[in-house]
C-alpha positions in Angstrom: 0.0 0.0 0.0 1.1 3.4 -1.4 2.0 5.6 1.7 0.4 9.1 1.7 2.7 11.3 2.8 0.8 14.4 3.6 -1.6 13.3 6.1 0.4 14.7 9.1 0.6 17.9 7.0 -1.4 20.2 10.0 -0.4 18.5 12.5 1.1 21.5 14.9 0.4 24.3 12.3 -1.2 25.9 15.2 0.9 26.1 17.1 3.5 27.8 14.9 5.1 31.2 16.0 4.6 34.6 15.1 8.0 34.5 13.4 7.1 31.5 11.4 3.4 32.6 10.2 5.4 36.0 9.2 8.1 34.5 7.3 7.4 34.4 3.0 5.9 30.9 2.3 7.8 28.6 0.5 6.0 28.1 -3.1 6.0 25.1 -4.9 4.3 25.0 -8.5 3.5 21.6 -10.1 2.4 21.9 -13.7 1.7 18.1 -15.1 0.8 18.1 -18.5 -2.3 16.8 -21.0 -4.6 15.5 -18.2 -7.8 15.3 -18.1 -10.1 16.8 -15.8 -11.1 13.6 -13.7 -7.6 11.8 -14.4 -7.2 12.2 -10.1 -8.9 10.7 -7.3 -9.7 14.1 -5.9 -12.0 14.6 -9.0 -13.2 11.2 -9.7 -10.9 9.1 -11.1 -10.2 5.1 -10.6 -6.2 6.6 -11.0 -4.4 6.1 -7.7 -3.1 9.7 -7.0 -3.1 9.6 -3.4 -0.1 12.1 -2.5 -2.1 15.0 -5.1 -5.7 13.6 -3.3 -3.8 14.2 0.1 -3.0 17.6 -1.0 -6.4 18.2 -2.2 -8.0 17.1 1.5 -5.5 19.6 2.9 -6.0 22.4 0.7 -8.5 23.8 -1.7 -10.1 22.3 -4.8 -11.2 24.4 -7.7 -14.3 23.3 -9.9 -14.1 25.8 -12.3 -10.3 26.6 -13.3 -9.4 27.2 -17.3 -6.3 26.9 -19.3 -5.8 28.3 -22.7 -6.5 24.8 -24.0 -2.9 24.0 -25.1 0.8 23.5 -23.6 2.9 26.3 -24.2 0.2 29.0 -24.5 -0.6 28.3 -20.8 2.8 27.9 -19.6 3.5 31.6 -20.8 0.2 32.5 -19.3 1.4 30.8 -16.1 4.5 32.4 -16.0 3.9 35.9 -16.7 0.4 36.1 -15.3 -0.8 37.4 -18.9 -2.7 35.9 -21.6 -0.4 34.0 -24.1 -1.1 36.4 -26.7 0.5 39.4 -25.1 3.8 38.0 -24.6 4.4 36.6 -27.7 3.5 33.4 -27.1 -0.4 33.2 -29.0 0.2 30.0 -30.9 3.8 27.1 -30.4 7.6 27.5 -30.1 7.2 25.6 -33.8 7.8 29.1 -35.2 8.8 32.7 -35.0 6.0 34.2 -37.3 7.5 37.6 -36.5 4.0 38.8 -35.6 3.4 40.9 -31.9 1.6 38.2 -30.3 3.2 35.0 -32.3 6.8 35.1 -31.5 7.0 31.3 -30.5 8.8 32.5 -27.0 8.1 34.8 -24.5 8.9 38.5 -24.7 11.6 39.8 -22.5 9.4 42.9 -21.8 7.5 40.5 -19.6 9.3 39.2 -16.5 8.8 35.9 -15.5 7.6 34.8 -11.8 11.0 33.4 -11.5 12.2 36.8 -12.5 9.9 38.6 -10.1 10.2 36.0 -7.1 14.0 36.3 -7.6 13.8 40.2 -7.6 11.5 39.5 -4.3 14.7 37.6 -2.4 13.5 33.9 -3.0 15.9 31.5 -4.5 14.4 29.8 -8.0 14.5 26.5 -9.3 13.0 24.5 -11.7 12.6 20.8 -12.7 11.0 19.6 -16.0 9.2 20.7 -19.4 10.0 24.7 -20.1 8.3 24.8 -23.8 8.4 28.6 -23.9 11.6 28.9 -26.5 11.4 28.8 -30.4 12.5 25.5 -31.6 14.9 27.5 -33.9 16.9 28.4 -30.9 17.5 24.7 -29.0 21.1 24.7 -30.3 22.4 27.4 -28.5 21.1 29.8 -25.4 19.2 33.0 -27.1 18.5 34.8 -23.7 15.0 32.9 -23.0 16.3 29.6 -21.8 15.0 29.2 -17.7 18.6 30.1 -16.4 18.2 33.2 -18.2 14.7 33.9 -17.2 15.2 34.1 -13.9 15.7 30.4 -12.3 18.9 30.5 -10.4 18.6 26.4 -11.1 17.1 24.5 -14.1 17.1 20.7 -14.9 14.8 19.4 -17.6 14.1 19.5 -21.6 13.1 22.7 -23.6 10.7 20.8 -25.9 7.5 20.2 -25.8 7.5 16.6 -26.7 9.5 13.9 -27.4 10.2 10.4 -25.5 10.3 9.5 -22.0 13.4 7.1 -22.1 15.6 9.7 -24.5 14.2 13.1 -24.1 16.0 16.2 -26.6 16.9 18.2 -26.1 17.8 18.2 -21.9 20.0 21.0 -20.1 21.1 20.9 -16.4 21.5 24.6 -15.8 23.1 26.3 -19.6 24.7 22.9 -20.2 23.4 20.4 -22.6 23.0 16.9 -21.5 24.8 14.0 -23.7 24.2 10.3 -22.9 21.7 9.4 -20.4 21.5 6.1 -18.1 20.2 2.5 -19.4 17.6 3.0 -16.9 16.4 6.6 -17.4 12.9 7.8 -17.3 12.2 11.1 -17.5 9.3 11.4 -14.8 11.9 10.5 -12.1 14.2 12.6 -13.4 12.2 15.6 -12.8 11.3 14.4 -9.5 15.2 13.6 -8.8 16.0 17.0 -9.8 13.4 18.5 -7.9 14.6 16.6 -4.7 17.7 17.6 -5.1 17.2 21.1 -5.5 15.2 21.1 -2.1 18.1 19.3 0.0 20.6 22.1 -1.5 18.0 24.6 -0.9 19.8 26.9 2.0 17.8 27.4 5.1 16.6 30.3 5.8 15.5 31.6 2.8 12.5 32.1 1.1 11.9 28.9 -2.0 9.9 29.2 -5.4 10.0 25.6 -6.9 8.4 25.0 -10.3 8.1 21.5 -11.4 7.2 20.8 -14.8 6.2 17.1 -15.5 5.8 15.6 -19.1 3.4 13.2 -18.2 0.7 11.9 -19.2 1.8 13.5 -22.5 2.2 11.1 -25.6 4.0 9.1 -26.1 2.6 6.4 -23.7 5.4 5.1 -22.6 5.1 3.7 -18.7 7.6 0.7 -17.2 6.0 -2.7 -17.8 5.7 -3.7 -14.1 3.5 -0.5 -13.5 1.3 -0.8 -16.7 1.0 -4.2 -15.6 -0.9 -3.1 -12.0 -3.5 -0.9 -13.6 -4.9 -3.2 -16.2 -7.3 -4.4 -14.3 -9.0 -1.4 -13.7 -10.0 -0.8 -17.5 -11.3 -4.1 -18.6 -15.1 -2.6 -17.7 -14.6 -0.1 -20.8 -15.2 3.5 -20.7 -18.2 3.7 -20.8 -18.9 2.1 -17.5 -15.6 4.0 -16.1 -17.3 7.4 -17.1 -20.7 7.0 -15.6 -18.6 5.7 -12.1 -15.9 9.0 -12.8 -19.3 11.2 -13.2 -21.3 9.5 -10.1 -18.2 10.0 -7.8 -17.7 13.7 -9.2 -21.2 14.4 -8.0 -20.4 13.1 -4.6 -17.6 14.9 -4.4 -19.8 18.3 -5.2 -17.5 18.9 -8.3 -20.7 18.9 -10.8 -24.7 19.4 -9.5 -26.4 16.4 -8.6 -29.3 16.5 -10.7 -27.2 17.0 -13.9 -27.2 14.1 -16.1 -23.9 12.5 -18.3 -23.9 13.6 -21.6 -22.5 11.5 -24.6 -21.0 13.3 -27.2 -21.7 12.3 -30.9 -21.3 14.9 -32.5 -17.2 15.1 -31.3 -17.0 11.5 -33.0 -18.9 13.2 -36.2 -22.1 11.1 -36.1 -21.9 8.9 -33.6 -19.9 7.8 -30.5 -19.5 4.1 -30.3 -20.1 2.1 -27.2 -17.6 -0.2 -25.5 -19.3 -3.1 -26.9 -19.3 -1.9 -30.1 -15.4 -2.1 -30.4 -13.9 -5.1 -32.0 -11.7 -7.2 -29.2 -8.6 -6.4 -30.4 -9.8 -2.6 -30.0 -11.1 -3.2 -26.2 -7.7 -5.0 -25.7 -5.2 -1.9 -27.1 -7.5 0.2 -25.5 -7.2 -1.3 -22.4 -3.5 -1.4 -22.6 -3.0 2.3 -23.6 -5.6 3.3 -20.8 -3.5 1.3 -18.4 -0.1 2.8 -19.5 -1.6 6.2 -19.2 -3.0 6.0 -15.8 0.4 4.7 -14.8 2.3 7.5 -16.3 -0.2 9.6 -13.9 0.6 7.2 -10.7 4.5 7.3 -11.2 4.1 11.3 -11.0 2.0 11.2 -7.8 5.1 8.8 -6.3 7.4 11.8 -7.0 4.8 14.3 -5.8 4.8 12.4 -2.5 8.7 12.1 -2.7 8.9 15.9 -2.9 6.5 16.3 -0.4 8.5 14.1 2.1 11.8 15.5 1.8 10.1 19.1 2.5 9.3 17.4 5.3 12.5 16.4 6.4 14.2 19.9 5.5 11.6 21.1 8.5 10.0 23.3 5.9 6.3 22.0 5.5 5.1 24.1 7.8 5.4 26.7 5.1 5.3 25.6 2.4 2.7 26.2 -0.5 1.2 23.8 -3.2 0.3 24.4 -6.2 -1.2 21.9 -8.7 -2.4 21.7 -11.9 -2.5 20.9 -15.8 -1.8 22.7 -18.5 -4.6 21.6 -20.9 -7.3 18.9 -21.1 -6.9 15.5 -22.1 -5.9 14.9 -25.8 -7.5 13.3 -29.1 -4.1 13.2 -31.0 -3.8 9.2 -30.7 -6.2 8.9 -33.2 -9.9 7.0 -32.7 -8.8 4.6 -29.6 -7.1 8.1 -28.5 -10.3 10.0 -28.7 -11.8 7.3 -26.5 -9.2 7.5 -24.1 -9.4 11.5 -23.8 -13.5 11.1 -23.8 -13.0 9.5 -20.4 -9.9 11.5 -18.9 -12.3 14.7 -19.8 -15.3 13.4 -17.8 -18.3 15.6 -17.9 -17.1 17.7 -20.3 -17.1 18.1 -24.3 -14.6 18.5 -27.0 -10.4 18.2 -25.9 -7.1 19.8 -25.8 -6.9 22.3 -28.7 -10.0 23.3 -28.9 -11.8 26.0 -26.3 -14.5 23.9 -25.4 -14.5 22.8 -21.9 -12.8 19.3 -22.2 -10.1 21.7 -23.6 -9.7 24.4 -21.3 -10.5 22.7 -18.0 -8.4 21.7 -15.1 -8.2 20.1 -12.0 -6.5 22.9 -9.4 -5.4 22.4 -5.9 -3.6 25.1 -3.5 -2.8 23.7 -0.3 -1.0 26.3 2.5 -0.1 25.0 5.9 -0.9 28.0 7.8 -3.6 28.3 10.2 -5.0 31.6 8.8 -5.6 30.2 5.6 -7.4 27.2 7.1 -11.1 27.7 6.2 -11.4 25.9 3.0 -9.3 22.8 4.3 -10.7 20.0 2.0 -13.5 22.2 0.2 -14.2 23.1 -3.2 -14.5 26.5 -4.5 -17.0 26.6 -7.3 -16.2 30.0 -8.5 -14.5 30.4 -11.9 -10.5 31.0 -12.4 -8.1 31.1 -14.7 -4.1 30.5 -15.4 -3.7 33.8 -15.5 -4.3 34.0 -12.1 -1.2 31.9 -10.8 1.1 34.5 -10.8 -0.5 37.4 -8.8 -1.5 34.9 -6.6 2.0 33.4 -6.3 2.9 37.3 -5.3 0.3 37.9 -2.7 0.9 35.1 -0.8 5.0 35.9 -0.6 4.4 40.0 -0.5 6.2 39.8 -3.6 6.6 43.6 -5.3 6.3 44.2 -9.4 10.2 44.7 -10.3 10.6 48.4 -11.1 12.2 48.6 -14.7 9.3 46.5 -16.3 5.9 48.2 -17.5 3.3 45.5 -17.2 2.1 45.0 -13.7 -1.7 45.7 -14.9 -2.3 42.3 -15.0 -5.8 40.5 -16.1 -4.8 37.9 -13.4 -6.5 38.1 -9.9 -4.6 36.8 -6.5 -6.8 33.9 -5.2 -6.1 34.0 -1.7 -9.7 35.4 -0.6 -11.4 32.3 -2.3 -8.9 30.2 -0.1 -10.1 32.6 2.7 -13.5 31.7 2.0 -14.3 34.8 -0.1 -15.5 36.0 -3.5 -13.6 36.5 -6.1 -13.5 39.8 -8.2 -16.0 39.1 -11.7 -14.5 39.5 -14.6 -14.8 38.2 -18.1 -12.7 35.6 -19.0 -11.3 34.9 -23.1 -9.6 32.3 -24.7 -8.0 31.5 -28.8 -6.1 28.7 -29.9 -5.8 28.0 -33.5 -8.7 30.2 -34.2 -10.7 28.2 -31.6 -12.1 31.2 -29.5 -13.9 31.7 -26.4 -15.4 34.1 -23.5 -16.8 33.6 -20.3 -18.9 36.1 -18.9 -20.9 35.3 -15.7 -22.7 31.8 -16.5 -23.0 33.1 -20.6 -20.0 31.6 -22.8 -19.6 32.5 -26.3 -17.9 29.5 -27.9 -16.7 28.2 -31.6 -14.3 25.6 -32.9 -12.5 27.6 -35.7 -12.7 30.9 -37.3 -14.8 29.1 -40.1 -17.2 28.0 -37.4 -20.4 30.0 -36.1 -20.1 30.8 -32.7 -22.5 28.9 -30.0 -23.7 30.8 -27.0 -23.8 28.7 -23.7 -25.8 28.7 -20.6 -23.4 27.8 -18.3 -25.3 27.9 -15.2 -28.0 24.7 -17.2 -25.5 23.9 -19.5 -22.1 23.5 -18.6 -21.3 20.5 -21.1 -22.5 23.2 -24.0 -24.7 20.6 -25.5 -27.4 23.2 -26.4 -26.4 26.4 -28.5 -28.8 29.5 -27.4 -27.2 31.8 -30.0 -30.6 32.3 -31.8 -32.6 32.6 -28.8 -30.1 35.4 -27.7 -29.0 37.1 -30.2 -28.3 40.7 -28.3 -26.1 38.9 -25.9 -24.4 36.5 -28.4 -23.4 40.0 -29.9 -22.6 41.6 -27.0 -20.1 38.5 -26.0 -18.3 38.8 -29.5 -17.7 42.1 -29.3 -16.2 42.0 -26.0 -13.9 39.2 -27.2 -13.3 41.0 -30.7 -12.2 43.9 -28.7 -10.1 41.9 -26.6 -8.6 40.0 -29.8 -7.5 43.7 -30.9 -6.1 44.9 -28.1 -3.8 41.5 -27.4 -2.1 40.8 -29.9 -4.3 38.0 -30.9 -5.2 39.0 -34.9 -5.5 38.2 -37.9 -6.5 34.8 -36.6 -4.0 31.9 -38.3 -5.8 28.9 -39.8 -3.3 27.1 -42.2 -2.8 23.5 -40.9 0.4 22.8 -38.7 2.9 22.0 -41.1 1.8 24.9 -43.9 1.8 27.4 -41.3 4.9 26.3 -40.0 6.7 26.6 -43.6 4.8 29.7 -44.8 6.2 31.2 -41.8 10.1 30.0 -42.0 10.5 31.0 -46.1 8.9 34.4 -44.8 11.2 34.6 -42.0 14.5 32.6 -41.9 15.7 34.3 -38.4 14.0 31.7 -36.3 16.1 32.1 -33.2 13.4 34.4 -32.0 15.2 37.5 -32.1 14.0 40.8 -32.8 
């Protein structure tokens, strides 16, 4: 039986000195990457996560947190508190398209939260996938690897894909990594690195920790032994697996009891076939790939716990902060068994990571915080909407962190989310999202939706319709229009047009013969 080893995490918080409650938190940020909204316990899942549920009991659970819907998009947004769009970062490190908001790396004009936590007196470190440089530059530093962006330590690969047993390009620090161990796997590596940084970490001062996993990102590639444990589990099929994610979901408060499980057909263009519909040798590779995923997940939560352990034993849990969540929702990109797969991981919700649907954009997110005054949420949800956006402000308020002085973007559309972990309201605002021409905005319970620029836009009633099953656009017109012009207006002022719809590889040659410097420079 797996240990969890945050259970004892309160125990004595109360007791803690004035000194100690004063003192800047330690912060550590754990970004894992393509998974689903119900891929943990916490929200649902069969997958044993039980360090990340044991953070969950001992912190705060979001229900209604958004991404940007894809990997490197929200890392920028995570790490500059800004949508992707305004820091050059509105579409993939494939390509430097030499446009404002499409410069396949993040601007310098926008410090990073390792920049600002530096300036702030923490020492910076980070384990795992960066993704926020333009592939053009991976041969040589071009002033936005994560050593030069404020981490004063940095293990991990500066792609956003790749293998788990031979991941390319890896740096420890400015140095590139050549020849890796028989036995490597890069899950552990992140968590080894991330150990390590902890146990070198000097006491007394302030730590931000950012840890970056790959997984569950494809490939599926899991040790044998482990796939081997969760095979059992997904012999049922999904569909029975969903409507048990989806009952336990409603138990845990995360979606309204009377709401019933939707099947999406129209995502599988006609029809979504049932379980038994699938030929045997489908159900079996299914099964397999289902079982290799959820280990992927399961050998992450080890390292969580790992990490959370050796906190322990450096006598800082006591103030420390977690942060946890994913960068996008579950993916369709393994083909028709992989639509299957990602149909399940995104349990209730439609449409997956790409698009700004729900299934796309939504995300489990736990903040746990030892100290006693931030107590009142211990093992609750918070039902009120947030965004990625919001990590870095929030990030701030919790260490008192100040906006360094020689930058000129500390308006940020991010919000600190400290009084919802107080048991407070958050501040209302509209929300907006675009990937590949997908766009989106949230505006109280209405959501303005559509899967490409070519695509008419579907207005949502959140509040009766949060699996946007029923399009209201022609029933409210006036508020359809109102909802695109607030996004248009947004679009305009980010960065964010002329929207780009020329398939991956076209766009990606179109925009190398009309710009050859691809080293994301100026």
């Amino acid at each position: 039986m797996k240990r969890v080893l945050f259970t004892s995490f309160m125990v004595g918080v109360v007791a803690l000195g004035a000194q100690a409650r004063q003192s800047p938190p330690h912060i550590v940020l754990i970004l894992c990457d393509d998974m689903g909204f119900s891929d943990l316990g916490c929200y649902g899942s069969e997958i044993r996560t039980p360090h990340i549920d044991s953070l969950a009991m001992n912190g705060i659970r979001f229900s209604q947190f958004k991404n940007t819907g894809r990997s490197c998009p929200s890392r920028a947004a995570l790490l500059t508190g800004h949508y992707q769009h305004e820091v050059g970062m509105g579409w993939m490190t494939a390509v430097d398209e030499h446009r404002p908001g499409y410069r396949g790396q993040i601007s310098r004009e926008f410090p990073t939260i390792a920049e600002i936590m530096k300036s702030n007196g923490y020492r910076t470190y980070m384990s795992g996938k960066w993704h926020v440089t333009v592939d053009g530059a991976f041969d040589a530093p071009n002033g936005s690897y994560p050593i030069q962006r404020g981490f004063d330590r940095y293990y991990g690969g500066l792609h956003g894909g790749g293998s788990y047993y031979k991941p390319e390009p890896l740096y420890n620090d400015l140095t590139r990594i050549t020849g890796l161990p028989e036995n490597y796997y890069y899950t552990t590596a992140i968590t080894d690195s991330a150990v390590s940084f902890v146990r070198q970490h000097p006491s007394g001062e302030p730590m931000f920790l950012y840890v970056a996993h790959y997984a569950p990102h494809l490939p599926l590639q899991a040790p044998t032994e482990r796939v081997k444990e969760c095979l059992d589990r997904y012999k049922v099929g999904y569909d029975v697996l969903r409507e048990r994610r989806f009952k336990r979901q409603k138990e845990l408060g995360l979606v309204p009891r009377e709401m019933q499980l939707p099947v999406f057909h129209k995502e599988f263009g006609g029809k979504r076939p049932a379980w038994t519909d699938l030929e045997e040798e489908q159900q079996r590779q299914w099964v397999q790939n289902m079982a290799t995923y959820a280990a992927m997940i399961e050998i992450m939560d080890d390292g969580i716990g790992r990490l959370v352990e050796t906190i322990r034993q450096k006598g800082m849990l006591e103030n420390t902060v977690f942060l946890f969540l994913s960068d996008n929702g579950s993916t369709n990109e393994g083909g028709f068994l992989g639509q299957l797969m990602a149909d399940l991981s995104n349990t209730p919700y439609r449409s997956y990571k790409q698009w700004c649907f729900q299934g796309g954009t939504s995300t489990p997110f736990i903040l746990t915080y030892g100290k006693a005054a931030w107590n009142k949420m211990k093992g609750k949800l918070c039902n009120q909407p947030a965004h990625i956006i919001d990590i870095l402000p929030t990030c701030m308020d919790m260490a008192s962190a100040h906006y360094p002085t020689q930058y000129n973007h500390a308006d940020f559309p991010g919000i600190s989310l400290l009084p919802a972990v107080q048991g407070k309201k958050l501040q209302k605002r509209t929300l907006f999202f675009e990937h590949q021409s997908s766009c989106a905005v949230i505006s109280g319970h209405w959501k303005l939706v559509r899967a490409n620029r070519n695509k008419a836009w579907e207005l949502i009633d959140l509040d009766n319709d949060p699996y946007e099953t029923k399009d209201l656009s022609k029933q409210y017109p006036r508020k359809k229009d109102e909802l695109e012009q607030k996004w248009n207006e947004w679009a305009r002022t980010c960065h964010v047009l002329p929207l780009e719809d020329k398939k991956w590889t076209q766009r990606i040659n179109y925009y190398k013969q009309l710009h050859p410097n691809q080293r994301g420079e100026k």
